[in-house]
C-alpha positions as CSV (number, residue, x, y, z in Angstrom):
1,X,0.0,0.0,0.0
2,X,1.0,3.7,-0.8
3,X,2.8,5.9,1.6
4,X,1.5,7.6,4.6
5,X,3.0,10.6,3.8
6,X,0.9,14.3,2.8
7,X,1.3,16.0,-0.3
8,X,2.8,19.3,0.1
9,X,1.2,21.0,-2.5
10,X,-1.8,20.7,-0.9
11,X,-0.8,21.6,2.2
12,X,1.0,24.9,0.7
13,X,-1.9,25.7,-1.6
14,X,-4.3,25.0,2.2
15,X,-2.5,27.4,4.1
16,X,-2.4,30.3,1.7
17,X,-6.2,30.3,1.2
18,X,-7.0,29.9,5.2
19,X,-4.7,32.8,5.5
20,X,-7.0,34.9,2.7
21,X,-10.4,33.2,4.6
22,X,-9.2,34.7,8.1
23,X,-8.3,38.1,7.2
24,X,-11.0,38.3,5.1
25,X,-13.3,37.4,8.3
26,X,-11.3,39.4,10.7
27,X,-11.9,42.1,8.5
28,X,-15.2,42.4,7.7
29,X,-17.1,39.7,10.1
30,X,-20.0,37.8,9.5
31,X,-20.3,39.4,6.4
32,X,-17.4,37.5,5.2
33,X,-19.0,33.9,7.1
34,X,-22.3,34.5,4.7
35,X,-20.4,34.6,1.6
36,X,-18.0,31.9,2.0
37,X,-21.3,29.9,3.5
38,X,-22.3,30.3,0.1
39,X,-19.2,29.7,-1.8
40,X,-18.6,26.3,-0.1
41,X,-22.0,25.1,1.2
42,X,-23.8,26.5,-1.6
43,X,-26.4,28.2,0.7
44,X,-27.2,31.7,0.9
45,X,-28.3,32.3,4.6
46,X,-28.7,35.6,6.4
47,X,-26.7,36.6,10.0
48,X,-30.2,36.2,11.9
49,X,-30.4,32.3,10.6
50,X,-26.6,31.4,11.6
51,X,-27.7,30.4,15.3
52,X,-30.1,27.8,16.0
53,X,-32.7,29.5,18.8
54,X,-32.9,27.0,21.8
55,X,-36.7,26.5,21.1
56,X,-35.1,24.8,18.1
57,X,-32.8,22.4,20.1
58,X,-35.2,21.7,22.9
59,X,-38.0,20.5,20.2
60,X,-35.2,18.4,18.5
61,X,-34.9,16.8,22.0
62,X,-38.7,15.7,22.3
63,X,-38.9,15.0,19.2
64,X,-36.3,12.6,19.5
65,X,-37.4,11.1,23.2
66,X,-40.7,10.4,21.3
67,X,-39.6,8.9,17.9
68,X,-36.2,7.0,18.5
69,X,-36.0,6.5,22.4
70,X,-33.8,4.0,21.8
71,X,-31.5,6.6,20.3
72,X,-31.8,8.7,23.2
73,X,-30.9,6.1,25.7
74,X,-27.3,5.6,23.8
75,X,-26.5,9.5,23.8
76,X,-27.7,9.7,27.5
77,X,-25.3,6.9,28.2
78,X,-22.7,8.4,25.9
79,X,-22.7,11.6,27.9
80,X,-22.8,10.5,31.4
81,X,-19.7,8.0,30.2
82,X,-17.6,11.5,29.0
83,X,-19.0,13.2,32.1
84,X,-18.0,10.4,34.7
85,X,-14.5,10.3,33.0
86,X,-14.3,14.4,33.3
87,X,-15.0,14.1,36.3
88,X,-12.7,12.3,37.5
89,X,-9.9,14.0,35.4
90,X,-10.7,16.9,37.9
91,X,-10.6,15.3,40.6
92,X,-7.0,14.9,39.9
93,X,-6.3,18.7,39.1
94,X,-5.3,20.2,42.6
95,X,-4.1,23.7,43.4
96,X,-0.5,23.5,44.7
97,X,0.5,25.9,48.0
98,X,4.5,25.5,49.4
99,X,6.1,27.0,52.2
100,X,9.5,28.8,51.1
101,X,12.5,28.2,54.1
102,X,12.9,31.4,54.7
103,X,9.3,32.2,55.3
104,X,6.1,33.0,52.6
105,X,4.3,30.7,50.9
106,X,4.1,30.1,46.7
107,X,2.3,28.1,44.8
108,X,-0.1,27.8,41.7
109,X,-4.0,27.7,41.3
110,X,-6.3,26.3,38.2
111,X,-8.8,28.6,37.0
112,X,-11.3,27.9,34.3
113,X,-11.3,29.6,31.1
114,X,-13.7,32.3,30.5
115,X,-15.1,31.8,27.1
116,X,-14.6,28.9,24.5
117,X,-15.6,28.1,20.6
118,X,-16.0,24.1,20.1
119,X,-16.1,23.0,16.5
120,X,-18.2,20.0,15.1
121,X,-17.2,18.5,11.7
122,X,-20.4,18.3,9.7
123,X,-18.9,17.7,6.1
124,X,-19.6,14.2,5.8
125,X,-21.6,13.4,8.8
126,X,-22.8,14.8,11.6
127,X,-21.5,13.9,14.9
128,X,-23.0,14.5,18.2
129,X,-20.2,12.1,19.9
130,X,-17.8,14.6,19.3
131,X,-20.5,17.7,20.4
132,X,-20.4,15.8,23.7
133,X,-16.6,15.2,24.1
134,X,-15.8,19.0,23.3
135,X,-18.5,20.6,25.7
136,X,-18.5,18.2,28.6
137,X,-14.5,18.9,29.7
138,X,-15.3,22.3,29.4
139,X,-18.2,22.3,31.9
140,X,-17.0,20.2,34.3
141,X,-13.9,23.0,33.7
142,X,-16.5,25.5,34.8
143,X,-16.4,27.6,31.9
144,X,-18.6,30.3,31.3
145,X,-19.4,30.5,27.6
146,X,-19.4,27.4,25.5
147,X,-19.9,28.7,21.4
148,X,-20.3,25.2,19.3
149,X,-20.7,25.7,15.5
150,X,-20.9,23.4,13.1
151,X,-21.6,23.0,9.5
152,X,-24.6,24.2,7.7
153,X,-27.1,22.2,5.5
154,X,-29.8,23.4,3.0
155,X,-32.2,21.0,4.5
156,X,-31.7,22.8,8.2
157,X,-29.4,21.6,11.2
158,X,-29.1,18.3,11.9
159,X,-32.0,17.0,15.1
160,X,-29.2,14.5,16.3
161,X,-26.8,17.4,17.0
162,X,-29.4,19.6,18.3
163,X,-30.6,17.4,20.8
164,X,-27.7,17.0,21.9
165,X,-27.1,20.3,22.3
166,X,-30.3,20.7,24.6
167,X,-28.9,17.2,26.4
168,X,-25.8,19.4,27.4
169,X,-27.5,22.5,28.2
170,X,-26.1,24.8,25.5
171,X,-27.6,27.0,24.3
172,X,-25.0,29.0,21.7
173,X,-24.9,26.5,18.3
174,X,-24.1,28.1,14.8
175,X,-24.9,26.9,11.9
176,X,-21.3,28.0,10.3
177,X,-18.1,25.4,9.3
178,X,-15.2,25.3,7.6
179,X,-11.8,28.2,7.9
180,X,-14.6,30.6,8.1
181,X,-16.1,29.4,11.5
182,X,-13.3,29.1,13.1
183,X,-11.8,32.6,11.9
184,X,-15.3,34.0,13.6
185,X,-14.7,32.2,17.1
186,X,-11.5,33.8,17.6
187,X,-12.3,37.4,15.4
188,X,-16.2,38.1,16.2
189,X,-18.3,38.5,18.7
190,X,-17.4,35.5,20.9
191,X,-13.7,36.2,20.4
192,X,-13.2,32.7,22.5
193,X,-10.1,32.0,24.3
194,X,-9.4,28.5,23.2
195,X,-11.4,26.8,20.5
196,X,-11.5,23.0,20.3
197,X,-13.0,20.2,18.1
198,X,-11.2,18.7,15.4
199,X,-12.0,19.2,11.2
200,X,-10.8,19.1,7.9
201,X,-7.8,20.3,6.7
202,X,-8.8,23.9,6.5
203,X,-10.1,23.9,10.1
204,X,-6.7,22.2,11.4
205,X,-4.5,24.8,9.3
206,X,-7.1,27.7,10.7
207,X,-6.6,26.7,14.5
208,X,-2.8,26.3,13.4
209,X,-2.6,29.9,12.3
210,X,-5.0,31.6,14.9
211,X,-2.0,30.1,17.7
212,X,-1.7,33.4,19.7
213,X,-4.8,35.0,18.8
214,X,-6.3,31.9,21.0
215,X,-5.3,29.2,22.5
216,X,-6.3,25.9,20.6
217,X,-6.6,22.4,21.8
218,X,-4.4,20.9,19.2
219,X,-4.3,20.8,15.1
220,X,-6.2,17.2,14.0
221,X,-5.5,16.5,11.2
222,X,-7.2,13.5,9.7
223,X,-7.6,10.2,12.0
224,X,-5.0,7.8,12.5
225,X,-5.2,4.3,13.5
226,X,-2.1,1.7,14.4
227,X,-3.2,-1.7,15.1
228,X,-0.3,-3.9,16.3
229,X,-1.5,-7.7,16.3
230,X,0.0,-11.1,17.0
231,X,-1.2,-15.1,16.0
232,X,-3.5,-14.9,18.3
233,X,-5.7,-12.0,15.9
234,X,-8.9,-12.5,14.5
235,X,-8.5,-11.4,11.2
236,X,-11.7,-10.5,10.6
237,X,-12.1,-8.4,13.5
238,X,-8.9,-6.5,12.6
239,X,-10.2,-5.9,9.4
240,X,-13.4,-4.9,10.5
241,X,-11.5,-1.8,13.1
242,X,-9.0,-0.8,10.3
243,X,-12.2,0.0,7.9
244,X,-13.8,1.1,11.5
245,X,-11.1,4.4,10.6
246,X,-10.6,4.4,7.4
247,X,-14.1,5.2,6.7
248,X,-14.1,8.7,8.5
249,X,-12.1,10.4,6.0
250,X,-10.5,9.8,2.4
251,X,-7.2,10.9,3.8
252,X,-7.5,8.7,7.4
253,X,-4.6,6.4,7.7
254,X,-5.4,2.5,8.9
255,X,-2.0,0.5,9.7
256,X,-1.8,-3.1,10.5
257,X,1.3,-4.5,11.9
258,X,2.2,-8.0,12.6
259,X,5.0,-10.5,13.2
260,X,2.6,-13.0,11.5
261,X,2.5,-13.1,8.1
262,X,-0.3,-15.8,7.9
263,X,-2.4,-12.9,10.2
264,X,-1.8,-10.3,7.4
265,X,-2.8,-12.4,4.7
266,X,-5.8,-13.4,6.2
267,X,-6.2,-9.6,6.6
268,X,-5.7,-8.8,3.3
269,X,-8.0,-11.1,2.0
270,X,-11.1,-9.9,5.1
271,X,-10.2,-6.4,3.5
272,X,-11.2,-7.2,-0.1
273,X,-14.1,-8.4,0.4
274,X,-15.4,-6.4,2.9
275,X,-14.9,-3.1,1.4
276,X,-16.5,-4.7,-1.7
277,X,-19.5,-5.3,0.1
278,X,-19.5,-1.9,2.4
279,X,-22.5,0.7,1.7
280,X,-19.0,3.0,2.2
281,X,-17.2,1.7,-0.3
282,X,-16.1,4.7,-2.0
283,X,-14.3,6.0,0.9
284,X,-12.8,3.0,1.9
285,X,-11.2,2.1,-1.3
286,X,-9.6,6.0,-1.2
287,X,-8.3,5.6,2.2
288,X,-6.8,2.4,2.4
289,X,-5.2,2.8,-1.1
290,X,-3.4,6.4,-0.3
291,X,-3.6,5.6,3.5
292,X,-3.2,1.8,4.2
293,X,-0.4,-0.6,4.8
294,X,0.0,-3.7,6.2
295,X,3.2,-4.1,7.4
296,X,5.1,-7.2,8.5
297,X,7.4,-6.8,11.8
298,X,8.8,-8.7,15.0
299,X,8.3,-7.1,18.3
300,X,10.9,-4.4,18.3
301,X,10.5,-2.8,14.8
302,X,6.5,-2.6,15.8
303,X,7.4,-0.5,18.7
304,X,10.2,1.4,16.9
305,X,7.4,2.1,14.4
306,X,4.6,3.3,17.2
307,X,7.1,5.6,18.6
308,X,8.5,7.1,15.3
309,X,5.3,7.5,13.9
310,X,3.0,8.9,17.5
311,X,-0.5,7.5,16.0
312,X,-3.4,9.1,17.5
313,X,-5.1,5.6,18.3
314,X,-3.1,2.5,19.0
315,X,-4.8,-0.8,19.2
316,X,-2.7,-3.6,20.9
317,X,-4.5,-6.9,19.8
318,X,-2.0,-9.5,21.0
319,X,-2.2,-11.7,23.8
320,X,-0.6,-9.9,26.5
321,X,-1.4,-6.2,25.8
322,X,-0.2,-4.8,29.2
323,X,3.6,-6.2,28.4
324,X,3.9,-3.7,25.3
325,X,2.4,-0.6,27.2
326,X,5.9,0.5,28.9
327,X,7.7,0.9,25.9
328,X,5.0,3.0,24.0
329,X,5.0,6.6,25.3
330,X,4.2,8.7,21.7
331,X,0.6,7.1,21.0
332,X,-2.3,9.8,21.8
333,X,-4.7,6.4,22.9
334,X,-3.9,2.8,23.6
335,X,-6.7,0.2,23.1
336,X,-5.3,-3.0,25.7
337,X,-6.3,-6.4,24.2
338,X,-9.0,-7.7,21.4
339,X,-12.2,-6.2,23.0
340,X,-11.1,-3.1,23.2
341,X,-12.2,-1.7,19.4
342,X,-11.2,1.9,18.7
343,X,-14.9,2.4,18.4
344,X,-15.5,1.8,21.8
345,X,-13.1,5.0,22.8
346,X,-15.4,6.9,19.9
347,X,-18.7,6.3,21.7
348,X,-18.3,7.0,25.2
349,X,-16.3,4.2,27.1
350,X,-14.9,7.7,28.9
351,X,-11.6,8.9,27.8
352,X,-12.1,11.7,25.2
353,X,-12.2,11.0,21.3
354,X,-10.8,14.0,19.9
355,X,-6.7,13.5,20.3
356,X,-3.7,14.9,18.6
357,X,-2.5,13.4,14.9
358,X,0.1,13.7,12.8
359,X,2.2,12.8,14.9
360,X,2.0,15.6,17.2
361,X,0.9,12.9,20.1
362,X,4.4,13.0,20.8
363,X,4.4,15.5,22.7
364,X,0.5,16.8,22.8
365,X,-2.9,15.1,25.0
366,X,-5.9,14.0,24.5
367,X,-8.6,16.7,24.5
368,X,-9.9,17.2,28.6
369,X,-10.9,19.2,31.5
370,X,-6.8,20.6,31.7
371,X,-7.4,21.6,28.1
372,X,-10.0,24.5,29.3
373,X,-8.2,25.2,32.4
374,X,-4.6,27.4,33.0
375,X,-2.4,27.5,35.8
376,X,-2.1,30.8,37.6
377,X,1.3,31.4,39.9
378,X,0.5,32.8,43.3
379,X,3.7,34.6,45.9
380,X,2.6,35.6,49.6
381,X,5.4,37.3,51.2
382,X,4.7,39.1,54.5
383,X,7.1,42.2,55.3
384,X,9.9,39.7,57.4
385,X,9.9,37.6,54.1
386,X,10.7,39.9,52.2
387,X,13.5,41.4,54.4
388,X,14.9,38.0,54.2
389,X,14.9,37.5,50.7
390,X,15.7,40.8,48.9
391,X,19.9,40.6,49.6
392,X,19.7,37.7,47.0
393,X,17.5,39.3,45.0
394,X,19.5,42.6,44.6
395,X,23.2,40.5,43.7
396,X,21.7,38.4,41.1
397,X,19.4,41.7,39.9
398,X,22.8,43.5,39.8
399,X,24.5,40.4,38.3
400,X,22.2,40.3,35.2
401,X,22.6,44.1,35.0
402,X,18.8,45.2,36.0
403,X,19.4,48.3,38.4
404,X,15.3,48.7,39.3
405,X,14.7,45.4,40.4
406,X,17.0,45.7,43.0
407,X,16.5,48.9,44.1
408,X,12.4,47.3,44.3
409,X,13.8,44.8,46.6
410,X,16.0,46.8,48.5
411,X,13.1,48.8,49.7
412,X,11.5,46.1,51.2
413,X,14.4,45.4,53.4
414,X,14.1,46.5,57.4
């Protein structure tokens, strides 16, 4: 299968026109979201029909209690999954408070951010999973204002993500996608201190250029998937979770590894004739041809691999799962063992969905409560503290040449 690499023409020709779509936004506001709403989604809306009145999302919520309740049992249990994991992500967030030697006390406090844009893809499909793992963090954050936007269609917003919406309690949704919506979270009204939710390419490169105007939760680019498998592999069930990713997107990436060359023949063959038989064919065939690989290596060149390359998900189907976990570090999620499918960490097993890609899990975390909180310093000193401290601080202020700060701790001294 072809390389895993991007083509940089794309990725050149991406960034200049999300540079042209911000500006153009910054400049001149929703003006500029209505017309690139109708250059790209072909619909020619007016700034009173962008948001979606809550009337609107609390009728999409009885409407779906009374026709699919069934439905509404799976997001309820969706959402109290992400919410018990928040939770508990929290829970381990503490505010730090020392006790210097010489007297005073230092330490740090968490503090929620004020306002935040969340951004659900739409081009597609619509997904109120994702709705759900972008608000719920931020809530249980304590943020203030939660914006969501999310793509437009001619036949109205979608009643999944609406009801969701009235599930969560927000009440700010846009119907706006694409470089444009995310140019008017940071530039308009909301002017949002962190926006989060992953996209296409042209969201991604949008939150990658607005760095500094906002904080972002990371750039996504598309979805990765690394499945490392041993003899003991179903093949069909590997199969199944590599088509399980390769189906979001034309340009998601689904990797098979193995030791066991019988295991990735059997795979190859599962492949074929399941994507000949998928109602997503189309995709699938686009994916795994650019995307795909099946890749034959022992134990040592898999992990070199999962480090080297940092996949957002990393599915361990081999018999003892926990034995590989010390020695990979880069992946953004590890599924342990057979029964735990990718899709499971999609639909509300807990741990968020939306993680970094492209290899930025190296150093970057999966989307959660500390990704709409900051840390804030805090220095008590009372007057004795400070008489005991500013002799250092005036020799190493006169050391580096700054004459004001130690005359400012000089005065403090008895």
């Amino acid at each position: 299968m072809a390389r895993l690499s991007r083509n940089a023409e794309v990725e050149r020709d991406t960034q200049a026109r999300v540079a042209g779509i911000l500006d153009d936004v910054r400049r001149h506001g929703l003006d500029a979201v209505l017309r690139y709403t109708e250059t790209f989604d072909g619909l020619k809306l007016d700034a009173a029909k962008l948001r979606v009145l809550p009337g609107q999302l609390q009728q999409a919520l009885v409407d779906l209690r009374a026709q699919d309740p069934e439905l509404l049992a799976a997001l309820e249990a969706l959402i109290a999954g992400v919410r018990r994991f928040a939770e508990g992500q929290r829970t381990c967030i503490r505010d730090l408070s020392l006790e210097l030697p010489y007297g005073g006390t230092v330490g740090e406090r968490w503090v929620p951010l004020n306002r935040v844009g969340v951004y659900v893809p739409g081009g597609r499909a619509f997904y109120p999973s994702t709705l759900a793992m972008t608000v719920i963090p931020a809530q249980v954050a304590g943020v203030r204002r939660i914006v969501a936007v999310t793509p437009p269609k001619a036949e109205g917003p979608d009643p999944l993500i609406m009801a969701t919406a009235a599930l969560l309690g927000i009440d700010e949704l846009f119907t706006m996608g694409g470089a444009q919506a995310i140019a008017w979270l940071a530039f308009g009204e909301p002017a949002v201190d962190l926006i989060a939710g992953p996209g296409n390419r042209f969201v991604a490169e949008a939150k990658r250029q607005l760095q500094g105007v906002c904080g972002i939760d990371s750039v996504a680019g598309p979805t990765e998937l690394l499945i490392i498998a041993d003899r003991t592999a179903e093949a069909g069930l590997v199969a199944e979770d590599l088509l399980a990713q390769a189906e979001h997107d034309p340009d998601a990436a689904a990797v098979l590894v193995s030791e066991d060359e019988a295991l990735l023949a059997r795979v190859a063959v599962e492949l074929a004739a399941r994507v000949a038989a998928s109602p997503r064919r189309a995709i699938l065939e686009q994916s795994l041809a650019t995307h795909g690989r099946l890749l034959f290596a022992d134990r040592a060149q898999a992990i070199a691999f999962a480090q080297a390359w940092a996949p957002e998900h990393l599915e361990l189907v081999v018999a003892e799962p926990a034995s590989w976990v010390p020695f990979l570090t880069t992946a953004g999620a590890l599924f342990l063992g057979a029964s735990s499918g990718e899709a499971f960490g999609d639909y509300g097993a807990g741990p968020n969905h939306v993680l970094p890609t492209s290899r930025t899990a190296r150093y970057a975390s999966p989307l959660g409560v500390a990704t709409y909180l900051k840390r804030q310093s805090l220095i008590y000193l009372t007057a004795e503290d400070a008489d005991a401290l500013a002799p250092m601080v005036q020799r190493l202020a006169q050391a580096e040449g700054l004459h004001h700060h130690g005359i400012s701790a000089g005065l403090r001294r008895h």
